[in-house]
Structure formats: C-alpha cells, structure tokens
PDB file with SEQRES, HELIX, SHEET and CRYST1 records, atoms N, CA, C and O in Angstrom:
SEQRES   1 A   80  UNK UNK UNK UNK UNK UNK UNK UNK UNK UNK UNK UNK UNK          
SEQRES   2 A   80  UNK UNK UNK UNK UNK UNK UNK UNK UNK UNK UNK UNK UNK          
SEQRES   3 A   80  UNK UNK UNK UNK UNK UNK UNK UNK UNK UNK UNK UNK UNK          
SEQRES   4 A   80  UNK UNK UNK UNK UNK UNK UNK UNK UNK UNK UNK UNK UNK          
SEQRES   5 A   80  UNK UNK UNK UNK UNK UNK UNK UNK UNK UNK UNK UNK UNK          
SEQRES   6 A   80  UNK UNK UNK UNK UNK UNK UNK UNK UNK UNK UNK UNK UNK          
SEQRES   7 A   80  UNK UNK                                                      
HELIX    1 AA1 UNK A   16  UNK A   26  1                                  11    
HELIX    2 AA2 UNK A   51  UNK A   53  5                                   3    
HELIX    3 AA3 UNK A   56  UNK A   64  1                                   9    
SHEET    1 AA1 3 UNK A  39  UNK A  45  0                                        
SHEET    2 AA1 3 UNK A   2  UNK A   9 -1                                        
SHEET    3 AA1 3 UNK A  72  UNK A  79 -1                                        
CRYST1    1.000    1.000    1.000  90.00  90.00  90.00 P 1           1          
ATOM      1  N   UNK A   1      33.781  11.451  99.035  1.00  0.00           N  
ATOM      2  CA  UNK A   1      33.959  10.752  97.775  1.00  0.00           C  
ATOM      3  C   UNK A   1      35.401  10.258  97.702  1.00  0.00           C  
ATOM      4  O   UNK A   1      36.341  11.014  97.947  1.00  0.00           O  
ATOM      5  N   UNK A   2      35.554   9.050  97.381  1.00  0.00           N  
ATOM      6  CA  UNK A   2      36.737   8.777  96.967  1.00  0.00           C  
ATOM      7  C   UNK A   2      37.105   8.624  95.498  1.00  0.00           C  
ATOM      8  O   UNK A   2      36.116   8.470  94.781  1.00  0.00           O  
ATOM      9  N   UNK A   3      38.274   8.625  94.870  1.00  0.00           N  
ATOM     10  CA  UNK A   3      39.000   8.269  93.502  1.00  0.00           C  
ATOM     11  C   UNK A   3      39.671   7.919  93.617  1.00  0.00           C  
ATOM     12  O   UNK A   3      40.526   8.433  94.337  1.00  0.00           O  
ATOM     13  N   UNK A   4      39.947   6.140  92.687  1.00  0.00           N  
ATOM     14  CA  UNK A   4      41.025   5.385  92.685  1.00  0.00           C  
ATOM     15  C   UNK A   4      41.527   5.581  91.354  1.00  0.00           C  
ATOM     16  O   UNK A   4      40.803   5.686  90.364  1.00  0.00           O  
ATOM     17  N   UNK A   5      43.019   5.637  91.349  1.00  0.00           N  
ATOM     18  CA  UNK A   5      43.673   6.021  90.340  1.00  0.00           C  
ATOM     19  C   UNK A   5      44.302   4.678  90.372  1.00  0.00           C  
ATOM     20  O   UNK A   5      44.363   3.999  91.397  1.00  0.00           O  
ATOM     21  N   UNK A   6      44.916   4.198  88.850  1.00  0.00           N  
ATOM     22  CA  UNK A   6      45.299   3.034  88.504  1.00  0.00           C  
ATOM     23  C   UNK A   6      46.063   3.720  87.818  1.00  0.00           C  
ATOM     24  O   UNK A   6      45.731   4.702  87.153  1.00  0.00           O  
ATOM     25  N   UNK A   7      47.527   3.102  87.958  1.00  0.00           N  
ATOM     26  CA  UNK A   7      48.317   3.844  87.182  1.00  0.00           C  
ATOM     27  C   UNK A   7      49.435   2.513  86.688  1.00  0.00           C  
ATOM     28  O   UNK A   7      49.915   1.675  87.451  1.00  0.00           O  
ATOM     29  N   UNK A   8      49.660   2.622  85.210  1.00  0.00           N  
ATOM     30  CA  UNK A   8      50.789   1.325  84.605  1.00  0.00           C  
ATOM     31  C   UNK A   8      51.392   1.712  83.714  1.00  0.00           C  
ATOM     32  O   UNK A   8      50.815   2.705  83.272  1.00  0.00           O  
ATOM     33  N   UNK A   9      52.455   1.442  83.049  1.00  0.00           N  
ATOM     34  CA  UNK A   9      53.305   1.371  82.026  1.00  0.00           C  
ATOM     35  C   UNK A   9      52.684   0.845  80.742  1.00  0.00           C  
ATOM     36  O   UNK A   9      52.214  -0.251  80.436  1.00  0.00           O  
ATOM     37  N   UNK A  10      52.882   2.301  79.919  1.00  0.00           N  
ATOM     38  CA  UNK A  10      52.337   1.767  78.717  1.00  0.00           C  
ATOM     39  C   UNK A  10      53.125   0.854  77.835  1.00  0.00           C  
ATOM     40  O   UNK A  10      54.343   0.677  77.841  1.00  0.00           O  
ATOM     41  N   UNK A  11      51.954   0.148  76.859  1.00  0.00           N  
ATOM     42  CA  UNK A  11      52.521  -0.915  76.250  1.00  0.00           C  
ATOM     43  C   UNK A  11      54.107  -0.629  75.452  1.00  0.00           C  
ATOM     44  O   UNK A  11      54.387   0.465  74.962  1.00  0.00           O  
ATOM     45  N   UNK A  12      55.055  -1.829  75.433  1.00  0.00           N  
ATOM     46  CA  UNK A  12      56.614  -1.275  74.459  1.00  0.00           C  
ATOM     47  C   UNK A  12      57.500  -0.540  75.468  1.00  0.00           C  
ATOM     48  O   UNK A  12      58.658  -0.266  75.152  1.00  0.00           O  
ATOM     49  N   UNK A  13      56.903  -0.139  76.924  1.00  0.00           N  
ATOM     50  CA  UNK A  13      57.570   0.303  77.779  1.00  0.00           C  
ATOM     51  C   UNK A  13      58.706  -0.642  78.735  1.00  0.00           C  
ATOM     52  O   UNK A  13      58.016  -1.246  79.556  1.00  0.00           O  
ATOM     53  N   UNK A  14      59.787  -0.901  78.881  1.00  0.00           N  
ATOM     54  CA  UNK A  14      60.526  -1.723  79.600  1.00  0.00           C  
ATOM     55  C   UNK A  14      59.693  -1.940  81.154  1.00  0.00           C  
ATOM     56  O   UNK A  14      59.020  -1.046  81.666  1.00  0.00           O  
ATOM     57  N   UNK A  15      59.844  -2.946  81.601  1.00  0.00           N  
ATOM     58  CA  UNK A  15      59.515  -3.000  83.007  1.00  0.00           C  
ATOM     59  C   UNK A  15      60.305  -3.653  83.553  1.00  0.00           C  
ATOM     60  O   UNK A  15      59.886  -4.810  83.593  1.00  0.00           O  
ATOM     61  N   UNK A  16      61.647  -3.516  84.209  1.00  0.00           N  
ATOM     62  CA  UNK A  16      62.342  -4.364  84.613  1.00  0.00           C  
ATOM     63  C   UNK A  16      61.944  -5.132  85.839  1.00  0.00           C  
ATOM     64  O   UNK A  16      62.445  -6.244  86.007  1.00  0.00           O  
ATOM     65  N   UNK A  17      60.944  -4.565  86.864  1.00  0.00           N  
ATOM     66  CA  UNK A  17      60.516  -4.526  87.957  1.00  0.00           C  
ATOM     67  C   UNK A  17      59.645  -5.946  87.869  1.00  0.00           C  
ATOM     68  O   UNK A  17      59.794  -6.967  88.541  1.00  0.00           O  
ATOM     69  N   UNK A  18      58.463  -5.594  86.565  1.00  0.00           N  
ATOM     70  CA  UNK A  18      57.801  -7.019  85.906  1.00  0.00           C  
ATOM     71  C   UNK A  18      58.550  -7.900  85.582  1.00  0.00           C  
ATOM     72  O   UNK A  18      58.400  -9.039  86.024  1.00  0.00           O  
ATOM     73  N   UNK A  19      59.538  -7.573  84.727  1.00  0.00           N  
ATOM     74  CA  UNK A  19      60.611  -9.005  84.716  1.00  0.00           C  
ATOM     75  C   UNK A  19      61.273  -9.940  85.885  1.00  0.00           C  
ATOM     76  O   UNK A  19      61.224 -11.165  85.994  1.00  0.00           O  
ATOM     77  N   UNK A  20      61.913  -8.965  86.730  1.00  0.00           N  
ATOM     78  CA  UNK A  20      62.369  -9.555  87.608  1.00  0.00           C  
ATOM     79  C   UNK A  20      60.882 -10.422  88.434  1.00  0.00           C  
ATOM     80  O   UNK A  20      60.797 -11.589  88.814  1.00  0.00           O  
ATOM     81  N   UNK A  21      60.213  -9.687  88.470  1.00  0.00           N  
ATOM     82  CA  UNK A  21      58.797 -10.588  89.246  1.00  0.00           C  
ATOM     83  C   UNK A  21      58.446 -12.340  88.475  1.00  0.00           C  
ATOM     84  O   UNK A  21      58.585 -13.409  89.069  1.00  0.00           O  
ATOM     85  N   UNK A  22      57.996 -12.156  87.093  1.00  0.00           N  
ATOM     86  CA  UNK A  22      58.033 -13.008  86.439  1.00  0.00           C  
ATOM     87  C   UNK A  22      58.985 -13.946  86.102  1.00  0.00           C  
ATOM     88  O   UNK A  22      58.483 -14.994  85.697  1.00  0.00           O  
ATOM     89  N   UNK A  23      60.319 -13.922  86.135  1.00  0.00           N  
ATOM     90  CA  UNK A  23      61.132 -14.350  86.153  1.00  0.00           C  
ATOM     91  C   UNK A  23      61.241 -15.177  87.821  1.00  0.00           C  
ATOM     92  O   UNK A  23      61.776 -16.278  87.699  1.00  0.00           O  
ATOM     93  N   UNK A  24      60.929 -14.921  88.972  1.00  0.00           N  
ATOM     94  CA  UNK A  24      61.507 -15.290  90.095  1.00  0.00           C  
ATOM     95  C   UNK A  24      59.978 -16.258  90.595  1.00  0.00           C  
ATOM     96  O   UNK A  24      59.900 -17.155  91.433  1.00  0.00           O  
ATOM     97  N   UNK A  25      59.002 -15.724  89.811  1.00  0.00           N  
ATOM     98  CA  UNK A  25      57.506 -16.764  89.913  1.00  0.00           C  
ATOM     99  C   UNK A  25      58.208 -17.966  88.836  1.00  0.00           C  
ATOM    100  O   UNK A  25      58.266 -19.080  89.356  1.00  0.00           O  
ATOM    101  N   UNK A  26      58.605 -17.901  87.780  1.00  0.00           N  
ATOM    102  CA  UNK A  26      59.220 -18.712  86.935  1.00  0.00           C  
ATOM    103  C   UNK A  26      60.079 -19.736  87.597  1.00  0.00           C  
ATOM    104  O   UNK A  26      60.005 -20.954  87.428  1.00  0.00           O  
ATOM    105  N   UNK A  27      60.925 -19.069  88.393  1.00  0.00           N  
ATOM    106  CA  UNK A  27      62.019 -20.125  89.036  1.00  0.00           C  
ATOM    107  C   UNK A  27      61.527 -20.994  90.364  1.00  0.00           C  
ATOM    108  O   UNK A  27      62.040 -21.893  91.029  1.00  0.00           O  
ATOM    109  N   UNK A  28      60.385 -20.331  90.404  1.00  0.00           N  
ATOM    110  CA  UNK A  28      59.545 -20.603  91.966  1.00  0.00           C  
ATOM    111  C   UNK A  28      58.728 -21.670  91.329  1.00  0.00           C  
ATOM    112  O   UNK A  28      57.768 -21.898  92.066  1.00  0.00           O  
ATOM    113  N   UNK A  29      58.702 -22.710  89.855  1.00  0.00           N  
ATOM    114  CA  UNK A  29      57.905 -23.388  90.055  1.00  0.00           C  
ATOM    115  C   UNK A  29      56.074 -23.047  89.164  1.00  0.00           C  
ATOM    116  O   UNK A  29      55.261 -23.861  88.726  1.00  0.00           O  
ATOM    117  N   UNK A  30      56.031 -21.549  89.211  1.00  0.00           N  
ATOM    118  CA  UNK A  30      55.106 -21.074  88.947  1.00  0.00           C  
ATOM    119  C   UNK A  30      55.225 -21.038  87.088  1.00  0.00           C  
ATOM    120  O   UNK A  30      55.151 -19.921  86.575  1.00  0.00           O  
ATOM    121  N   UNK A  31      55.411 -22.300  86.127  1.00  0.00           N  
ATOM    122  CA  UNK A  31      55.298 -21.791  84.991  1.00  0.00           C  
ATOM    123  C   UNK A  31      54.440 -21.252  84.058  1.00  0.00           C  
ATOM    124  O   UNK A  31      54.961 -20.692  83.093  1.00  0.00           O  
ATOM    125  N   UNK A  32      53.333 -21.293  84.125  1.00  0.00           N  
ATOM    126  CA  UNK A  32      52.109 -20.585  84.176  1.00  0.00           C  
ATOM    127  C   UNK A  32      52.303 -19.116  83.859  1.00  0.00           C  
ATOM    128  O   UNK A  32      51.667 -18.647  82.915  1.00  0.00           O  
ATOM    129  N   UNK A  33      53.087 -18.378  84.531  1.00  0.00           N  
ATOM    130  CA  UNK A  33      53.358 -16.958  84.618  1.00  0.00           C  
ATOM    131  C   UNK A  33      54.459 -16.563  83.371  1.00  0.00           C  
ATOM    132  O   UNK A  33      55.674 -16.705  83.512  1.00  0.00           O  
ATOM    133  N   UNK A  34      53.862 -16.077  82.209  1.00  0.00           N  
ATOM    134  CA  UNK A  34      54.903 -15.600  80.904  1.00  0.00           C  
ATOM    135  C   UNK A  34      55.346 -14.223  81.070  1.00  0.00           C  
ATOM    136  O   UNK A  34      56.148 -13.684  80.307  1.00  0.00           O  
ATOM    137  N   UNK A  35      54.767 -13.617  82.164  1.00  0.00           N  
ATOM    138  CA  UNK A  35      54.587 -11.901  82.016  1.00  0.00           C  
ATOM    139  C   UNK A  35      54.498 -11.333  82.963  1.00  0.00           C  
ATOM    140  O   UNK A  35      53.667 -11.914  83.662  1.00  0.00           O  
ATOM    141  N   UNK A  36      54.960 -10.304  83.548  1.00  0.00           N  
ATOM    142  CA  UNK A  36      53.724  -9.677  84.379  1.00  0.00           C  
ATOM    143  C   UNK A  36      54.124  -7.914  84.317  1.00  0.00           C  
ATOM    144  O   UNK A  36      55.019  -7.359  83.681  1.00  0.00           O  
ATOM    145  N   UNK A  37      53.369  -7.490  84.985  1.00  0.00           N  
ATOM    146  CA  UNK A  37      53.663  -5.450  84.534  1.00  0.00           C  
ATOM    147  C   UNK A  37      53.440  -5.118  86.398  1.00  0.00           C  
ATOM    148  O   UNK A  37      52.868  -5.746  87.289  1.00  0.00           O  
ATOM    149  N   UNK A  38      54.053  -4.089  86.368  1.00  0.00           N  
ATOM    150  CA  UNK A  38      53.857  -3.473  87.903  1.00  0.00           C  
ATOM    151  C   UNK A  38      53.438  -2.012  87.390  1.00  0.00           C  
ATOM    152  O   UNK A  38      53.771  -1.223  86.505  1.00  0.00           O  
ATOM    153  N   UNK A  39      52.262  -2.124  88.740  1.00  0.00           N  
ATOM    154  CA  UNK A  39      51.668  -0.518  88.573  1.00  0.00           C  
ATOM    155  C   UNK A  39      51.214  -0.311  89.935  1.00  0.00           C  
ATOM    156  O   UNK A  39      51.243  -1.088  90.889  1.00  0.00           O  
ATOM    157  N   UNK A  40      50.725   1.061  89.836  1.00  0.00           N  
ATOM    158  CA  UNK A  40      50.248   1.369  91.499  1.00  0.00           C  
ATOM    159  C   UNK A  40      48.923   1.647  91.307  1.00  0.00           C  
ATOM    160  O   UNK A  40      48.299   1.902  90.277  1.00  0.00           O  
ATOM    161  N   UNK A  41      48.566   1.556  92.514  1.00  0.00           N  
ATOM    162  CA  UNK A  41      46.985   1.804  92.637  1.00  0.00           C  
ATOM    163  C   UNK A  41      46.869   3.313  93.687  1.00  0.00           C  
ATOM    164  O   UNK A  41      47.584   3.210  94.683  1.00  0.00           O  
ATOM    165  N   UNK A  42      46.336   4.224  93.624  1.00  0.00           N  
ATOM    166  CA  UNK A  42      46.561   5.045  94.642  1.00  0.00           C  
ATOM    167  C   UNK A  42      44.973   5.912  94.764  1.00  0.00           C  
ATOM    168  O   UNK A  42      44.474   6.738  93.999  1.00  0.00           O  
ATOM    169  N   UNK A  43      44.414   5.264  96.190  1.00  0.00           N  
ATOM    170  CA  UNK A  43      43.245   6.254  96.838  1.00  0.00           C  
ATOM    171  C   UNK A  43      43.668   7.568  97.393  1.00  0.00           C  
ATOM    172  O   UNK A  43      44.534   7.906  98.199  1.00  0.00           O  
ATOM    173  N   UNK A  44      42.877   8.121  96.777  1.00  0.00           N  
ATOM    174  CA  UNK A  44      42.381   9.293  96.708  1.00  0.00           C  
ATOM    175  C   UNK A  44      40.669  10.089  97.539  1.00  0.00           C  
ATOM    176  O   UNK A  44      39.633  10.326  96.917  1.00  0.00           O  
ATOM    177  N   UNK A  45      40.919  10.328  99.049  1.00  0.00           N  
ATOM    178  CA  UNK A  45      39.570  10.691  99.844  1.00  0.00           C  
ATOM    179  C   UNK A  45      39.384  12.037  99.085  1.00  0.00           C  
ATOM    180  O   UNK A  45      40.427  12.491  98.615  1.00  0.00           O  
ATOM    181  N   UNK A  46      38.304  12.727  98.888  1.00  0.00           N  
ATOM    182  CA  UNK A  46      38.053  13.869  98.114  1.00  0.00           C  
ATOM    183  C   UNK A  46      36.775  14.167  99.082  1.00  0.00           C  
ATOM    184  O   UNK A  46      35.819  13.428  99.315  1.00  0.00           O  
ATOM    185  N   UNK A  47      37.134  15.862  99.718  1.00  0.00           N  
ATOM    186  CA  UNK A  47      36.340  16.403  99.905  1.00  0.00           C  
ATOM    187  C   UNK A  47      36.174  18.322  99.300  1.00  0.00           C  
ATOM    188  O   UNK A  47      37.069  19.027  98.835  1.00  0.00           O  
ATOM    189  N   UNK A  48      34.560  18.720  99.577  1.00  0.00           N  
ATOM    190  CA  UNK A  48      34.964  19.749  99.406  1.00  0.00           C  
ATOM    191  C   UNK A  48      34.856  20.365  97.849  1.00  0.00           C  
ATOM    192  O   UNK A  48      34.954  21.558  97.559  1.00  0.00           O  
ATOM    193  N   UNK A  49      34.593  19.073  96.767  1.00  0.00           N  
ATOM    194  CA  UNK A  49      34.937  19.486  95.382  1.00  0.00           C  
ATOM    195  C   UNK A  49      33.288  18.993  94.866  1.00  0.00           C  
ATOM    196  O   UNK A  49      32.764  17.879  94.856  1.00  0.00           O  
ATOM    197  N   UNK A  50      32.829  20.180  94.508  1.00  0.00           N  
ATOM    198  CA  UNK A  50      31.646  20.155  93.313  1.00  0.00           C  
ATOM    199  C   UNK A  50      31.416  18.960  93.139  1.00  0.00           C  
ATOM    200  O   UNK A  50      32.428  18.361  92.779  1.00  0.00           O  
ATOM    201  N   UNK A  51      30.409  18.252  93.247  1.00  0.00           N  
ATOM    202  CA  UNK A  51      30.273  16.909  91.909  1.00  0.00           C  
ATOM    203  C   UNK A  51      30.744  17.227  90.428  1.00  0.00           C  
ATOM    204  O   UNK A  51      31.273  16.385  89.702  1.00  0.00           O  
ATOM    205  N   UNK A  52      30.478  18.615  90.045  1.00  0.00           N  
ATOM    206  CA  UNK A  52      30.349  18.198  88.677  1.00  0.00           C  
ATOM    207  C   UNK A  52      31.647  19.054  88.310  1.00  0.00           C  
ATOM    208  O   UNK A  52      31.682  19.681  87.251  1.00  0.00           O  
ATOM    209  N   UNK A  53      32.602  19.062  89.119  1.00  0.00           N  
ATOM    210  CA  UNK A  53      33.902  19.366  89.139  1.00  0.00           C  
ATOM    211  C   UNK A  53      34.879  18.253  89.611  1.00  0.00           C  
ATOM    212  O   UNK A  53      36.083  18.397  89.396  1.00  0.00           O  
ATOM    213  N   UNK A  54      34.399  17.132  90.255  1.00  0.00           N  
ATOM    214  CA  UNK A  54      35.878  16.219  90.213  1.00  0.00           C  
ATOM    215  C   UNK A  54      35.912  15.361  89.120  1.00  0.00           C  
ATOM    216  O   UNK A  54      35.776  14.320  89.763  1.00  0.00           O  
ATOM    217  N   UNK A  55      35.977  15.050  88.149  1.00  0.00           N  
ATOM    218  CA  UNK A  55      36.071  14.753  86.996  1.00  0.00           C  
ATOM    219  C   UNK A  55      37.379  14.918  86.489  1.00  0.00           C  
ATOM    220  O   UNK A  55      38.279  14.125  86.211  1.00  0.00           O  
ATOM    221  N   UNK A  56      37.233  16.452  86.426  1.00  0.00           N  
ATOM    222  CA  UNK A  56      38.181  17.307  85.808  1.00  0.00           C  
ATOM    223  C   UNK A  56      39.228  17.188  87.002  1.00  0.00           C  
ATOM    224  O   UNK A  56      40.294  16.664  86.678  1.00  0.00           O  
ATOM    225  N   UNK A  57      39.119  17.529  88.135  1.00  0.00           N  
ATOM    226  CA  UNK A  57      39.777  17.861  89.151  1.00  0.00           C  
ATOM    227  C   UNK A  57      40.736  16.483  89.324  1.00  0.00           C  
ATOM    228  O   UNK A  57      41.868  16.780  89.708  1.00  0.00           O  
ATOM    229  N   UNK A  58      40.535  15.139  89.135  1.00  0.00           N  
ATOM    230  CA  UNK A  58      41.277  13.790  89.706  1.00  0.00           C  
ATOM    231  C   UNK A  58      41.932  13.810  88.033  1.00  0.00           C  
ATOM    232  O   UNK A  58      43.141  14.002  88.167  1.00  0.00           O  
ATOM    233  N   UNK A  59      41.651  13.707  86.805  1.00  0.00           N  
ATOM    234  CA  UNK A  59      42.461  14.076  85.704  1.00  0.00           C  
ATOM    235  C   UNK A  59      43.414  14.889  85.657  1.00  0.00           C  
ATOM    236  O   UNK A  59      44.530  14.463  85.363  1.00  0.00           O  
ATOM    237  N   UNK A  60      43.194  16.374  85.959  1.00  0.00           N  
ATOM    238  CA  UNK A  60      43.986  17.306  86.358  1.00  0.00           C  
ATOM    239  C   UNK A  60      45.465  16.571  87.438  1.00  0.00           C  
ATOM    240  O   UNK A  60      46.683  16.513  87.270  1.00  0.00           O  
ATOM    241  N   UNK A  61      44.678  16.195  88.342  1.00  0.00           N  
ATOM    242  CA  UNK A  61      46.054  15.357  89.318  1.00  0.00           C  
ATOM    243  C   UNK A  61      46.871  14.724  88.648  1.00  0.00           C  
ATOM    244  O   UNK A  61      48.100  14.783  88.588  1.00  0.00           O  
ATOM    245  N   UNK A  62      45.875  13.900  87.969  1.00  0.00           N  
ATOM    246  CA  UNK A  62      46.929  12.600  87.383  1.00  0.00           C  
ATOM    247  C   UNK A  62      48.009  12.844  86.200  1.00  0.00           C  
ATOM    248  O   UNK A  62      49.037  12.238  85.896  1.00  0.00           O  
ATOM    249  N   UNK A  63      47.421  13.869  85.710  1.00  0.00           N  
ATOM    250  CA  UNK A  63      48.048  14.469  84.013  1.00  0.00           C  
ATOM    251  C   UNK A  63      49.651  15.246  85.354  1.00  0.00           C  
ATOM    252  O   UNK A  63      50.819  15.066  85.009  1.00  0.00           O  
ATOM    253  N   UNK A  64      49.438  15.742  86.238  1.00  0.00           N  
ATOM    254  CA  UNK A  64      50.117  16.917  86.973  1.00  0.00           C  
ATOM    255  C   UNK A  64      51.181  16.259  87.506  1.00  0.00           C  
ATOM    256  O   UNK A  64      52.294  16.782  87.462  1.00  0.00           O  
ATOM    257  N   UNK A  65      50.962  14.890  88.142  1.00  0.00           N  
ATOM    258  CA  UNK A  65      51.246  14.411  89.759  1.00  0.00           C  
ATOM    259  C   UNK A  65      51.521  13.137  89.263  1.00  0.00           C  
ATOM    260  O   UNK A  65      52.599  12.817  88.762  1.00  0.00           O  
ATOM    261  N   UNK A  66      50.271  12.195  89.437  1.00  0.00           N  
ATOM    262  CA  UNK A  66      50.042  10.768  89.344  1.00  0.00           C  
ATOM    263  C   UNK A  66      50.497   9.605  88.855  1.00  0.00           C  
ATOM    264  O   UNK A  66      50.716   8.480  89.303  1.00  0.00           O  
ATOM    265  N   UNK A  67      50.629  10.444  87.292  1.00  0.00           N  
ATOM    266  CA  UNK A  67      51.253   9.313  86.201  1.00  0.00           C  
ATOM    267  C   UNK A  67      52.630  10.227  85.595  1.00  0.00           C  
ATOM    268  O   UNK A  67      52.828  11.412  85.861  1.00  0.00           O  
ATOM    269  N   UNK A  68      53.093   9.773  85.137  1.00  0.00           N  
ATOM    270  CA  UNK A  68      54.383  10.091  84.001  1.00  0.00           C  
ATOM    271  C   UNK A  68      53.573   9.989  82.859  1.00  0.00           C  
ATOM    272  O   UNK A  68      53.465   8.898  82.301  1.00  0.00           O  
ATOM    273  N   UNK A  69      52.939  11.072  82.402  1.00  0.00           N  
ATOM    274  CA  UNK A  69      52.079  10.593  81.112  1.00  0.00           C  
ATOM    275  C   UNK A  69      52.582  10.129  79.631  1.00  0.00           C  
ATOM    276  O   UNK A  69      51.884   9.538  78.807  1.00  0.00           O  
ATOM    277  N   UNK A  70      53.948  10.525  79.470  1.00  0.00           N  
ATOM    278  CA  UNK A  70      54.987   9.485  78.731  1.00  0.00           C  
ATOM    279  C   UNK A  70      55.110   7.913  78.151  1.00  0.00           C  
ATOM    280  O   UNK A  70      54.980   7.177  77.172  1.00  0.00           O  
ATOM    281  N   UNK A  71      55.530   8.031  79.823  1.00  0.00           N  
ATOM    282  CA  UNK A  71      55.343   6.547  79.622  1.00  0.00           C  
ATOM    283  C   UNK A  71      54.388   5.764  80.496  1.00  0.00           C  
ATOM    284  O   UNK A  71      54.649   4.565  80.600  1.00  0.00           O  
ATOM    285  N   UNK A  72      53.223   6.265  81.209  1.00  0.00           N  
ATOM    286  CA  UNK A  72      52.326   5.794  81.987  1.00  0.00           C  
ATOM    287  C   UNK A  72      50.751   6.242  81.302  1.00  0.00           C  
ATOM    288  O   UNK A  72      50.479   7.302  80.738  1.00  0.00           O  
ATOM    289  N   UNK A  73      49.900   5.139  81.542  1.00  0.00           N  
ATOM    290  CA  UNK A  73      48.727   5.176  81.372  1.00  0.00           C  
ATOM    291  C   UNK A  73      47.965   5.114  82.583  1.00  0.00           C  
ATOM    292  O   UNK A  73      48.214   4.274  83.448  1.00  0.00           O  
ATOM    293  N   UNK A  74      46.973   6.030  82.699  1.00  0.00           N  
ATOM    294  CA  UNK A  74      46.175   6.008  83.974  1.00  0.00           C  
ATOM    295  C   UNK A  74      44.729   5.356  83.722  1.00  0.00           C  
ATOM    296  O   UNK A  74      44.282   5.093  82.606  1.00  0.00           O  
ATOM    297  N   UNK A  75      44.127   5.158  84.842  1.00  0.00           N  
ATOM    298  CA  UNK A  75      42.458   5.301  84.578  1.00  0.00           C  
ATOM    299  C   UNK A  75      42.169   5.054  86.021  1.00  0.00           C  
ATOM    300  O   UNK A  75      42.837   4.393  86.816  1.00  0.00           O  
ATOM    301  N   UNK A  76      40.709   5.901  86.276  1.00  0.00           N  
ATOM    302  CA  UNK A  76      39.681   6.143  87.573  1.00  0.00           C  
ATOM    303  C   UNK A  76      38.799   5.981  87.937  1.00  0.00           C  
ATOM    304  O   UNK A  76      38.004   6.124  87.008  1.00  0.00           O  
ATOM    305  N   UNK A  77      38.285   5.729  88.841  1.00  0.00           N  
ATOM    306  CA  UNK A  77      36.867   5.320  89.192  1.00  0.00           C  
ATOM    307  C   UNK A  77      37.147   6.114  90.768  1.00  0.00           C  
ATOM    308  O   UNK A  77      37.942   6.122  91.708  1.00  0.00           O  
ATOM    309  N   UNK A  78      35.354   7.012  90.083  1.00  0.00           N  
ATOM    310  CA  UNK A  78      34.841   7.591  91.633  1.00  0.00           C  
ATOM    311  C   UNK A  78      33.975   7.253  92.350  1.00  0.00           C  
ATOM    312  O   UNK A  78      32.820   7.472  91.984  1.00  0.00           O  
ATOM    313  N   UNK A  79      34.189   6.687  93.453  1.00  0.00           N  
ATOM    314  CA  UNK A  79      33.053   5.916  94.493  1.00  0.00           C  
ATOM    315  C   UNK A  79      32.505   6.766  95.228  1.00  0.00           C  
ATOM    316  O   UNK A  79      33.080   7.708  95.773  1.00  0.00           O  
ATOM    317  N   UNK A  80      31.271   6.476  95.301  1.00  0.00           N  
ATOM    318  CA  UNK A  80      30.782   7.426  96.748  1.00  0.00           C  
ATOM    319  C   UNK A  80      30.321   8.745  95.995  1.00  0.00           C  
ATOM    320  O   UNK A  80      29.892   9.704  96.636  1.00  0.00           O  
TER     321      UNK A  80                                                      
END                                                                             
C-alpha cells in the first residue's frame, strides 16, 4: 500500500519561496501567474500495517514528522 501525503502552508502564512517563484514567472513574461504557494508531496510505501490501522498510522506520521502542524496543512490518499 502506498500513502501520499500533501503537505502546504496554511492560508495568512508567508511564503517567501512562492513569492520569489511568482515573481520570477512574472518577469519571465508569464503574466498570468498572480500567486503561487510551495508544498511537498511525499510517498509513503507501507507495509506490514493492518488495513484498518493505517488510517490512523499515516495521520499519526504526519501530526509527528510530516507537517509543522502550525503552520502546515496536510491531506492523504491511500492507494493500493
């Protein structure tokens, strides 16, 4: 089984990382682009864990590990 974790900056959060991106698509021509946010995506192979235990188990990560729950918002999807 795998779990993909999506992980971004919650809203009101600075992103300087997005600015500088948007800003350099801006100068590139690209005006179209008002915004943009940077986040990670991170797979996750899972073996070994209950079905009706990874649920809890890839939350558990993310609350622990994954995200900065502060200032990061997560969300998951389990394939397979």
């Amino acid at each position: 089984m795998k779990a993909i974790v999506h992980v971004g900056l919650k809203p009101g959060v600075l992103d300087p990382q997005g600015r500088a991106v948007a800003d350099t698509l801006g100068r590139m021509g690209y005006d179209e682009v008002q915004g943009a946010r940077i986040g990670k995506v991170i797979e996750l192979d899972l073996t070994g864990v209950a079905e009706d235990k990874v649920d809890a188990r890839v939350k558990e990560m993310c609350e622990k590990l994954l995200a900065n729950t502060v200032i990061e918002s997560y969300r998951y999807e389990l394939v397979g």
